[in-house]
GULOTOR-936674 format. One record per residue: x negated, y negated, z of N, C-alpha, C in turn. Coordinates in steps of 0.001 Angstrom, whole numbers, padded with zeros to 6 digits. Atoms other than C-alpha are relative to their C-alpha. Last residue first. Layout:
+---------+---------+---------+---------+---------+---------+---------+---------+---------+
!    n.c1 !    n.c2 !    n.c3 !   ca.c1 !   ca.c2 !   ca.c3 !    c.c1 !    c.c2 !    c.c3 !
+---------+---------+---------+---------+---------+---------+---------+---------+---------+
!       X !       Y !       Z !       X !       Y !       Z !       X !       Y !       Z !
...
+---------+---------+---------+---------+---------+---------+---------+---------+---------+
***
This chain:
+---------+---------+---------+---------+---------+---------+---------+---------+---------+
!    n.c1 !    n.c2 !    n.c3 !   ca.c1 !   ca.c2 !   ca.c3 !    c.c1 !    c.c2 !    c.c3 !
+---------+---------+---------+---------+---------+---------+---------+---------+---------+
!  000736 !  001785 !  000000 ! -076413 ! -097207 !  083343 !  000670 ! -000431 !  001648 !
! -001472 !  000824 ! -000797 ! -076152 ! -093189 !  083559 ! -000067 ! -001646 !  000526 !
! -000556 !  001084 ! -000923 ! -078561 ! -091708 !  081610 !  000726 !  000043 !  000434 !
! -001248 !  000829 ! -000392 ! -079798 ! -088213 !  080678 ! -000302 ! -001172 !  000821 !
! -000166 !  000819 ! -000358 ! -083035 ! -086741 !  078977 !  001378 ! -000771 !  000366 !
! -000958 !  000301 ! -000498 ! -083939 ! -083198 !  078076 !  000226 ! -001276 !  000941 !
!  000342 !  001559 !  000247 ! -087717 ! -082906 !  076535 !  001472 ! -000917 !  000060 !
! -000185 !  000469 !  001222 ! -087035 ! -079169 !  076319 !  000185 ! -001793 ! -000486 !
!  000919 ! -000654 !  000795 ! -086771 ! -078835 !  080071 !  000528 ! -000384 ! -001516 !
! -000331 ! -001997 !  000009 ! -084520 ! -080897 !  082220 ! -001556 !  000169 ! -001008 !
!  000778 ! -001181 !  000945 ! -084569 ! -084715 !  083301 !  000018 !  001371 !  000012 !
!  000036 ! -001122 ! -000253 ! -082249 ! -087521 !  084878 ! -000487 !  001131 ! -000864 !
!  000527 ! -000038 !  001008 ! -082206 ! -091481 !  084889 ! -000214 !  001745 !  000253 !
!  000202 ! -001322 ! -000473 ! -079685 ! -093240 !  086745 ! -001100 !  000563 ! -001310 !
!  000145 ! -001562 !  000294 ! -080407 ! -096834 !  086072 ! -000445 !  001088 !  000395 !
! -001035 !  000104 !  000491 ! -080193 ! -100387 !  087060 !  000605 !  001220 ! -000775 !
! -000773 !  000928 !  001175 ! -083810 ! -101147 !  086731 !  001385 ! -000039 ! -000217 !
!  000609 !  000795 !  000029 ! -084461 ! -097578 !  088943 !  000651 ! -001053 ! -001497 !
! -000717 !  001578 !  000465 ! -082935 ! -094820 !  090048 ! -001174 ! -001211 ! -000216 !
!  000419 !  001096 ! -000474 ! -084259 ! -091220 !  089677 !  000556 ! -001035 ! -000584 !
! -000923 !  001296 !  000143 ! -083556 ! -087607 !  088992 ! -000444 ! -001080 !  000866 !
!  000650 !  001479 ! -000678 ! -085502 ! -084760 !  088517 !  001332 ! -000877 ! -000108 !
!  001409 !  000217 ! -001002 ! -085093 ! -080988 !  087774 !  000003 ! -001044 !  000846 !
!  000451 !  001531 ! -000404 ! -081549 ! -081029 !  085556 ! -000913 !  000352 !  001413 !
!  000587 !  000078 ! -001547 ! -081592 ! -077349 !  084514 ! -000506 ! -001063 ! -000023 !
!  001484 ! -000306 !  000133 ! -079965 ! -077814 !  080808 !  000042 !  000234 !  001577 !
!  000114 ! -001384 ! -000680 ! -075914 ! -077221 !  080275 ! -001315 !  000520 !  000612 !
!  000815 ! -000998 !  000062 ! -075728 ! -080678 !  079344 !  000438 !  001341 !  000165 !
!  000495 !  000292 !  001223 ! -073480 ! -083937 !  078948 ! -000986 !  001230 ! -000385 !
!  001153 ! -000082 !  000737 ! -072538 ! -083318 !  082089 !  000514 !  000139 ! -001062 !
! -000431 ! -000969 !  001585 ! -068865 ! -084130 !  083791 ! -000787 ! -000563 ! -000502 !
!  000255 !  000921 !  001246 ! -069440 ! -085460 !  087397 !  000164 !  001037 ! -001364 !
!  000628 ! -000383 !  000897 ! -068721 ! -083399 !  090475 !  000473 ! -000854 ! -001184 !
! -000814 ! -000250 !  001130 ! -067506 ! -085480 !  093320 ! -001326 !  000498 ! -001033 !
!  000865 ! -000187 !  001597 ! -069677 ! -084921 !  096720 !  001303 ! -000402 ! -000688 !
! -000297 ! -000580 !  000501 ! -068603 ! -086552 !  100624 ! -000013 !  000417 ! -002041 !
! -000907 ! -000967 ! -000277 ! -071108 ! -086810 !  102705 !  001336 !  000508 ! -000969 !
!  001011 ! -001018 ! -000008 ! -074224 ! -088439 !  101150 !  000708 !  001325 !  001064 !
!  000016 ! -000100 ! -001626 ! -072017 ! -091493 !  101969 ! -001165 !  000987 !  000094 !
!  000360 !  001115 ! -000703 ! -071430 ! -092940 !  098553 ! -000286 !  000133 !  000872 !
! -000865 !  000107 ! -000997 ! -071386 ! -089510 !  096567 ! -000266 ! -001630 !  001092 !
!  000415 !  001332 ! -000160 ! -072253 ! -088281 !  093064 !  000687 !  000101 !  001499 !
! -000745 !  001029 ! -001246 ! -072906 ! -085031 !  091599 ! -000163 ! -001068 !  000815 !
!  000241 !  001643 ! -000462 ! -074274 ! -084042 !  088352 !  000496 ! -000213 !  000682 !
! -000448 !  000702 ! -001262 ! -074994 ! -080321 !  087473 ! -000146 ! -001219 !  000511 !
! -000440 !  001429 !  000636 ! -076097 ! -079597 !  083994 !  000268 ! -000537 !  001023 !
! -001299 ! -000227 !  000652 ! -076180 ! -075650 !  084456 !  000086 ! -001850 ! -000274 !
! -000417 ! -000681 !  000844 ! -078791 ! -076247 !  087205 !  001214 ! -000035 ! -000889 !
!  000723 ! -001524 !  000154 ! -079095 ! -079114 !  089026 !  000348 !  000651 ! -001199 !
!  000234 ! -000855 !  001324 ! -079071 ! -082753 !  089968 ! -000153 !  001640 !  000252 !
!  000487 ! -001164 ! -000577 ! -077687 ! -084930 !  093047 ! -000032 !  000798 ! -001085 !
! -000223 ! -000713 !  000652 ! -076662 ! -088655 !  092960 ! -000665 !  000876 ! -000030 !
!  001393 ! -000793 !  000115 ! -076796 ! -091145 !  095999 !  000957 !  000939 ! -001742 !
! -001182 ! -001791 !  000002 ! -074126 ! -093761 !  095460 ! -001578 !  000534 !  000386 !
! -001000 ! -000698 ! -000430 ! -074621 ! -097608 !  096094 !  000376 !  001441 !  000226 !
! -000870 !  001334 !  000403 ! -076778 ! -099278 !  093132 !  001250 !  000694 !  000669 !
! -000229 !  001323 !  000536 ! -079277 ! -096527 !  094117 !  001593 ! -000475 ! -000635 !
! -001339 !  001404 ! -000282 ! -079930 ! -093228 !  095493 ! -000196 ! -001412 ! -000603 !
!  000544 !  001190 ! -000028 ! -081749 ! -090536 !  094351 !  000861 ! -000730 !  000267 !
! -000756 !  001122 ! -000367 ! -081486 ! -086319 !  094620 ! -000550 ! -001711 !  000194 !
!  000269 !  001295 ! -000067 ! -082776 ! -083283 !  092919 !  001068 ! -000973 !  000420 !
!  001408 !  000802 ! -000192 ! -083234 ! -080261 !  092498 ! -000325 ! -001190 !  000521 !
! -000051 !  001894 ! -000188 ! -079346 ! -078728 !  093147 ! -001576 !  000309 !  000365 !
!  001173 !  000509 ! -000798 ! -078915 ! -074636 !  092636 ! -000407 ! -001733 ! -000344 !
!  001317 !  000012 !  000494 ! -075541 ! -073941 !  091866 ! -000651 ! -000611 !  000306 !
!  001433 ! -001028 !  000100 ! -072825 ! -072874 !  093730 ! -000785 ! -000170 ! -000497 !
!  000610 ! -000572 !  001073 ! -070807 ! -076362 !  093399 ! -000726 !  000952 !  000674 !
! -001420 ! -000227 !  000838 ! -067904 ! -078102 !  095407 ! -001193 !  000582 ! -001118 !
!  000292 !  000850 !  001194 ! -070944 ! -079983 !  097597 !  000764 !  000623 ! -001458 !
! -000352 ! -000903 !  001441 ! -069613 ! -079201 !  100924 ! -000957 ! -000480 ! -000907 !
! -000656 !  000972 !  000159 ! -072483 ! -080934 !  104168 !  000678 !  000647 ! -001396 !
! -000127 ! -000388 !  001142 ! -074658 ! -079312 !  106165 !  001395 ! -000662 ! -000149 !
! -001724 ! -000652 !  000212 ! -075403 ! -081627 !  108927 !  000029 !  000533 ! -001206 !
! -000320 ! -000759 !  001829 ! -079590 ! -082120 !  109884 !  001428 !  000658 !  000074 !
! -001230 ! -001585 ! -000195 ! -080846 ! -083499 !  113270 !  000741 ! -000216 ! -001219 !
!  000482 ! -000531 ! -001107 ! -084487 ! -085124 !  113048 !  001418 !  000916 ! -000131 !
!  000708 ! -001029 !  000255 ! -084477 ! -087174 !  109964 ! -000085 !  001118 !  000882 !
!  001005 !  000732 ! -000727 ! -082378 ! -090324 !  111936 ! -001459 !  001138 ! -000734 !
! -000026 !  001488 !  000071 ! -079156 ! -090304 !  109461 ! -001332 ! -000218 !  001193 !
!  000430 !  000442 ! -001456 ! -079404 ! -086700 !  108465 ! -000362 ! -001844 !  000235 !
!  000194 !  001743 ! -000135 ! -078013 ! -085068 !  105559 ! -000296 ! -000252 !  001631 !
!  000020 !  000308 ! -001500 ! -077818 ! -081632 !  104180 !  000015 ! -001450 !  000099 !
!  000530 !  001660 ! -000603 ! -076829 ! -080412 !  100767 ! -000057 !  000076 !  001451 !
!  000372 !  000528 ! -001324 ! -076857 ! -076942 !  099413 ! -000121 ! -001337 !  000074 !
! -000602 !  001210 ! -000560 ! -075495 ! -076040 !  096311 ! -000024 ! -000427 !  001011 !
! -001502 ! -000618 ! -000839 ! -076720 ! -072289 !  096442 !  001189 ! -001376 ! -000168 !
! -000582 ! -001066 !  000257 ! -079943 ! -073727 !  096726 !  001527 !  000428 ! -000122 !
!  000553 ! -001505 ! -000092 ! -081161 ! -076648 !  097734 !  000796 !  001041 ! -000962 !
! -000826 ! -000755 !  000494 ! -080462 ! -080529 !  098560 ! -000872 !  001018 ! -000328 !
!  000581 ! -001333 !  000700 ! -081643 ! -082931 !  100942 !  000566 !  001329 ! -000562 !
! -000488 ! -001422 !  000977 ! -080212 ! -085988 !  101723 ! -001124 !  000610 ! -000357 !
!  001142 ! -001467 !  000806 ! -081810 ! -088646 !  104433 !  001161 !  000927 ! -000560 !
! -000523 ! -001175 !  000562 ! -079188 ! -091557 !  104974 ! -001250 !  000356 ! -000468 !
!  000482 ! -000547 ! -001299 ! -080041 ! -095377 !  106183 !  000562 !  001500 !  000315 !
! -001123 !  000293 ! -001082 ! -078263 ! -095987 !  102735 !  000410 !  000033 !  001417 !
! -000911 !  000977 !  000437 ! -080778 ! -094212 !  100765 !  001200 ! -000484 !  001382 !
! -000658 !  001187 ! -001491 ! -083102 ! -091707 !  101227 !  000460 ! -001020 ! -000636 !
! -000268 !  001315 !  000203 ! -083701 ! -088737 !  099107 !  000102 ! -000712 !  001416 !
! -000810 !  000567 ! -001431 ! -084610 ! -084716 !  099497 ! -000254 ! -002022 ! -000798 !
! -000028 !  001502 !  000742 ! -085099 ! -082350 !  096763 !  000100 ! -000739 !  000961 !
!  000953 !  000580 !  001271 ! -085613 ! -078305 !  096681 ! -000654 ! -001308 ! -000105 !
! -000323 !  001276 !  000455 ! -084192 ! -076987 !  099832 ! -001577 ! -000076 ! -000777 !
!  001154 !  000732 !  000479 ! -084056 ! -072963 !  100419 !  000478 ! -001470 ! -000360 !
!  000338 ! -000183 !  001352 ! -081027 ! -071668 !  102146 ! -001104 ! -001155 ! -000306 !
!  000981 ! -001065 !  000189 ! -080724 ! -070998 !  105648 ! -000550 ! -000086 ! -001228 !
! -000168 ! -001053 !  001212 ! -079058 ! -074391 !  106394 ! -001281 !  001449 ! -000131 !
! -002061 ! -000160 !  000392 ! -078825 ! -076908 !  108829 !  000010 !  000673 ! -000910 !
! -000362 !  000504 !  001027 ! -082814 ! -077691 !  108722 !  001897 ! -000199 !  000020 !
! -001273 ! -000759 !  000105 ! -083931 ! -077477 !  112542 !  000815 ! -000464 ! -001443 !
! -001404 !  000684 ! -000458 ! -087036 ! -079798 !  112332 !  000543 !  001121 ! -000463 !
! -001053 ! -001141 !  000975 ! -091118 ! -078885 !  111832 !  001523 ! -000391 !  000671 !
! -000221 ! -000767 ! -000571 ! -093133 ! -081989 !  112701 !  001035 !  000770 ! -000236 !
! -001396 ! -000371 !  000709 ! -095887 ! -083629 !  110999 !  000588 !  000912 !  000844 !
! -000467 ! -000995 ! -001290 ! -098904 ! -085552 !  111909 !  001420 !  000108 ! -000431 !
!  000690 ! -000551 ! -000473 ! -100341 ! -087233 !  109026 !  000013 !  001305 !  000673 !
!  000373 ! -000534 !  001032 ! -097807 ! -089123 !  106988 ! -001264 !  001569 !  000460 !
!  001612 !  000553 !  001008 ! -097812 ! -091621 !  109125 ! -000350 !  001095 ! -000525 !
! -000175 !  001667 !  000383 ! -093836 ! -091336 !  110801 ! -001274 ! -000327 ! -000360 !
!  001618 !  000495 ! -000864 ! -094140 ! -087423 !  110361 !  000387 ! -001972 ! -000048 !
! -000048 !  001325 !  000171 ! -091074 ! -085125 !  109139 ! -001491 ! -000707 !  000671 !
!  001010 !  000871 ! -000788 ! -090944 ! -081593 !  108357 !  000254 ! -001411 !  000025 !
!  000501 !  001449 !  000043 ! -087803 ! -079538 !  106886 ! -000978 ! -000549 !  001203 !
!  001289 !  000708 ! -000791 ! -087825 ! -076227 !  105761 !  000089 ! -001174 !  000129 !
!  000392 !  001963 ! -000135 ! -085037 ! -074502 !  104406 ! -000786 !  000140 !  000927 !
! -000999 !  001021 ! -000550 ! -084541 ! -070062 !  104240 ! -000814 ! -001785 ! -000184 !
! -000835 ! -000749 !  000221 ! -086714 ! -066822 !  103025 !  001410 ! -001120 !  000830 !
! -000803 ! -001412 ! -000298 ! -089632 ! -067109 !  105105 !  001490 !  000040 ! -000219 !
!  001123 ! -000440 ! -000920 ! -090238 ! -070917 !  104975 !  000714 !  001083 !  000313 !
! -001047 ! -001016 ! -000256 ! -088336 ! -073305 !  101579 ! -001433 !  000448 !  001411 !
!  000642 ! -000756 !  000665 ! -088852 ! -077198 !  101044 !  001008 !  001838 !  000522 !
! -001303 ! -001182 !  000130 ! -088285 ! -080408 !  102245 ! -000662 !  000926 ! -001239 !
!  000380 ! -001110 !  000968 ! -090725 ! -083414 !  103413 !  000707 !  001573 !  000073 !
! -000924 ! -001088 ! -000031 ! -089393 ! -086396 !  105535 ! -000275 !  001215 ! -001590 !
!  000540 ! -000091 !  001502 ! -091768 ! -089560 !  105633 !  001013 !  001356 !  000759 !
!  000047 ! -001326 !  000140 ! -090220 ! -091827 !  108308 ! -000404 !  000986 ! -001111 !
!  001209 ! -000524 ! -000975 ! -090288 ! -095177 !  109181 ! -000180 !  000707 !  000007 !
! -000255 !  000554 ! -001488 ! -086549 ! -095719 !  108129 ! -001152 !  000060 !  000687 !
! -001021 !  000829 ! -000880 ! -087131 ! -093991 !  104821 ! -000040 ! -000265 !  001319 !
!  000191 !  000575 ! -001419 ! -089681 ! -091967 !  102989 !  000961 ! -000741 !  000531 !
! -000625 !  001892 !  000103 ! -089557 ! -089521 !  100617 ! -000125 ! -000577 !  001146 !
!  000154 !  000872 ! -001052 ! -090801 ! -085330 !  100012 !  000383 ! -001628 ! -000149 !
! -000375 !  001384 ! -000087 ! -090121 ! -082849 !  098052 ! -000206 ! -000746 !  000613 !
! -000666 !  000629 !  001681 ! -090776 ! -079321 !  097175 ! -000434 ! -001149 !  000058 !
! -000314 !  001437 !  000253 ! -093063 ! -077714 !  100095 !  000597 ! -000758 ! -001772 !
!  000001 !  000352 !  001380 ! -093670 ! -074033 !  100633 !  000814 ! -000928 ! -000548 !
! -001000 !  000272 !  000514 ! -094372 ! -074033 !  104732 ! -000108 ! -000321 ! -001736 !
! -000296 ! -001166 !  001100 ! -096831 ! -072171 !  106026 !  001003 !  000369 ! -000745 !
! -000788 ! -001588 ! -000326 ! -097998 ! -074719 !  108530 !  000054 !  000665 ! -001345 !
! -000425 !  000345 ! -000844 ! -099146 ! -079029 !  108823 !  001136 !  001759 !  000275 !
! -000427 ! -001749 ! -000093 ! -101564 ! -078302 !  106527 !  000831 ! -000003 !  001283 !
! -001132 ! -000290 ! -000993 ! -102575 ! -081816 !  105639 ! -000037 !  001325 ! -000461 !
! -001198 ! -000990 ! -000461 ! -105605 ! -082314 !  102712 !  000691 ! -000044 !  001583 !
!  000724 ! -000772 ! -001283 ! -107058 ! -085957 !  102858 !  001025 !  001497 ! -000507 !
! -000888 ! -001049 ! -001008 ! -106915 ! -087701 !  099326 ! -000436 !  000369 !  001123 !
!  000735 ! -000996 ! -001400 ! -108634 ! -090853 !  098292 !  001049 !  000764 !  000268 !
!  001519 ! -000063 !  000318 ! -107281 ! -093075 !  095099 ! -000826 !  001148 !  000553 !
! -000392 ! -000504 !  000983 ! -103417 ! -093204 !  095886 ! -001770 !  000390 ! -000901 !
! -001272 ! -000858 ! -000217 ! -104026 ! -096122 !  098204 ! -000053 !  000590 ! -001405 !
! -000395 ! -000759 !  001355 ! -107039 ! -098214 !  096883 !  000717 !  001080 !  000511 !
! -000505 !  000792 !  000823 ! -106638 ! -100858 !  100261 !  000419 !  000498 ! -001338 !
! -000977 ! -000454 !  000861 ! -107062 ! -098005 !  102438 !  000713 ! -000805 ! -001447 !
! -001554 ! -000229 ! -001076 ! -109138 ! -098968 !  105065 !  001358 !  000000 ! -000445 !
! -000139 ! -001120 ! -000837 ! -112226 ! -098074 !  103228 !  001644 !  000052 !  000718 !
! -000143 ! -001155 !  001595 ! -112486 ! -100958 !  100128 !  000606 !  001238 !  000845 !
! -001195 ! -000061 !  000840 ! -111744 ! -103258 !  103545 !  000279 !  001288 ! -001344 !
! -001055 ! -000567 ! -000819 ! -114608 ! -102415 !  105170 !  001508 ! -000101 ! -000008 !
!  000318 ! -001120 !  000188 ! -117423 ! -102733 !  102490 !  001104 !  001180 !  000797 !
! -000149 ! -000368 !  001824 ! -115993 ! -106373 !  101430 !  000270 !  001893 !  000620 !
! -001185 !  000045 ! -000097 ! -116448 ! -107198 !  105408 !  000761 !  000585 ! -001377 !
! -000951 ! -000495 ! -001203 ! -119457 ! -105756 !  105731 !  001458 ! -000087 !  000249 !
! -000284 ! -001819 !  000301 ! -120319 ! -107073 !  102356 !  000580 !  001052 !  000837 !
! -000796 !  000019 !  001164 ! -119165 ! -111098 !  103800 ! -000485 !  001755 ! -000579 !
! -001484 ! -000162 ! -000184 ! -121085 ! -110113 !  106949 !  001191 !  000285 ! -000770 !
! -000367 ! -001230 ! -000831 ! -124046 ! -109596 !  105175 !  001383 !  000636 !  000679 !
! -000067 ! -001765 !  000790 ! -123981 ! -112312 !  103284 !  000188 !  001201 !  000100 !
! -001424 !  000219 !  000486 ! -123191 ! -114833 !  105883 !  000152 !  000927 ! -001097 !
! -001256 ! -000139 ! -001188 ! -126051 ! -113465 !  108124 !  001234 !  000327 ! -000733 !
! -000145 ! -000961 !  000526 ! -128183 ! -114176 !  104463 !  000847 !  000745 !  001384 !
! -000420 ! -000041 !  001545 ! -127172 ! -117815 !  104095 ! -000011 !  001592 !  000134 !
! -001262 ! -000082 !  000231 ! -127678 ! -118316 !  107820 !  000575 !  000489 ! -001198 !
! -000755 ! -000587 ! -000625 ! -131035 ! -117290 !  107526 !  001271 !  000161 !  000352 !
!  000423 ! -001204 !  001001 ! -131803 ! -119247 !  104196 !  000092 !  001562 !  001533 !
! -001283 ! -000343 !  000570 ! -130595 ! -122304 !  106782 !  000196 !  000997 ! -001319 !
! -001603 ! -000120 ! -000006 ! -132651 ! -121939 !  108715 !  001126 !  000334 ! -000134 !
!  000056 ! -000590 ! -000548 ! -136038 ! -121041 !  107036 !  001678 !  000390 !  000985 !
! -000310 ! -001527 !  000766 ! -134883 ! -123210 !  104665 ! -000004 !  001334 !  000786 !
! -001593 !  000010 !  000590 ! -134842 ! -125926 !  107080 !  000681 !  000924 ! -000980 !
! -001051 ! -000302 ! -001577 ! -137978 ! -124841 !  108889 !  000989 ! -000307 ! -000826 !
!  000023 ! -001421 ! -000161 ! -139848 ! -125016 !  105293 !  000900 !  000432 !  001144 !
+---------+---------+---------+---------+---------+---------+---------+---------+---------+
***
């Protein structure tokens, strides 16, 4: 009986611990994407957001001009001098390079998130979207708009296949991949 007694105490110690430890892991984020917290980090009307270099960088519009926030955990966020008056839609990272694009043909770029260069982009129309991969960033909008650039400084306009309002764009597998309304789908391998 003392030996059970024992060792049927150790047995349930080690149980305990082991759920304690089970019960404190499930919490410390392991199901990412599971648990929300709301942020309200102002009265800013938020498009986009990405992460790079340690940095989460979220773009948007605030009274009638760009917004950009940044936070290194997502949490605590802080409002930044955009380089532009005009609303931003899209923002990327690539190439130790933040882009964010807008309105008007707006691009910006910032190589630490914090100070922001407007930058040509040889188009008036409104740009959604930007992604980088296999080298280039590329930059979507209205009217079909496809521009490409290795630096995220200087643009070439591309010759669409559309006339739709390209929204999204994203790299992945080796592919540009770019969407509009009406179930509008472009590659670029």
């Amino acid at each position: 009986m003392k030996i059970l007694r024992r060792y049927g105490a150790r047995l349930l110690v080690a149980l305990l611990l082991t759920l304690a430890a089970y019960n404190a892991s499930a919490s410390s984020g392991s199901e990412a994407g599971t648990t929300w917290t709301l942020r309200v980090p102002g009265f800013n009307d938020l498009s986009s957001v990405t992460y790079g270099n340690g940095l989460f960088v979220a773009v948007g519009e605030f009274h009638d001009g760009g917004t950009i926030l940044t936070s290194p955990d997502g949490v605590n966020w802080t409002q930044r001098v955009p380089g532009t008056s005009n609303d931003l839609e899209g923002v990327g990272y690539g190439n130790n390079t933040f882009v964010a694009v807008g309105r008007f043909g707006t691009i910006v770029t910032s190589q630490d998130g914090v100070n922001w260069t407007q930058r040509a982009s040889k188009t008036v129309n409104n740009l959604y979207s930007v992604a980088y991969g296999n080298g280039i960033f590329v930059a979507v909008g209205e009217g079909g708009t496809i521009l490409t650039s290795p630096d995220g400084v200087n643009w070439t306009v591309q010759t669409s296949p559309t006339r739709a309002f390209l929204t999204s764009v994203t790299y992945g597998n080796g592919t540009f991949v770019a969407v509009a309304g009406f179930g509008t789908i472009l590659t670029s391998p």
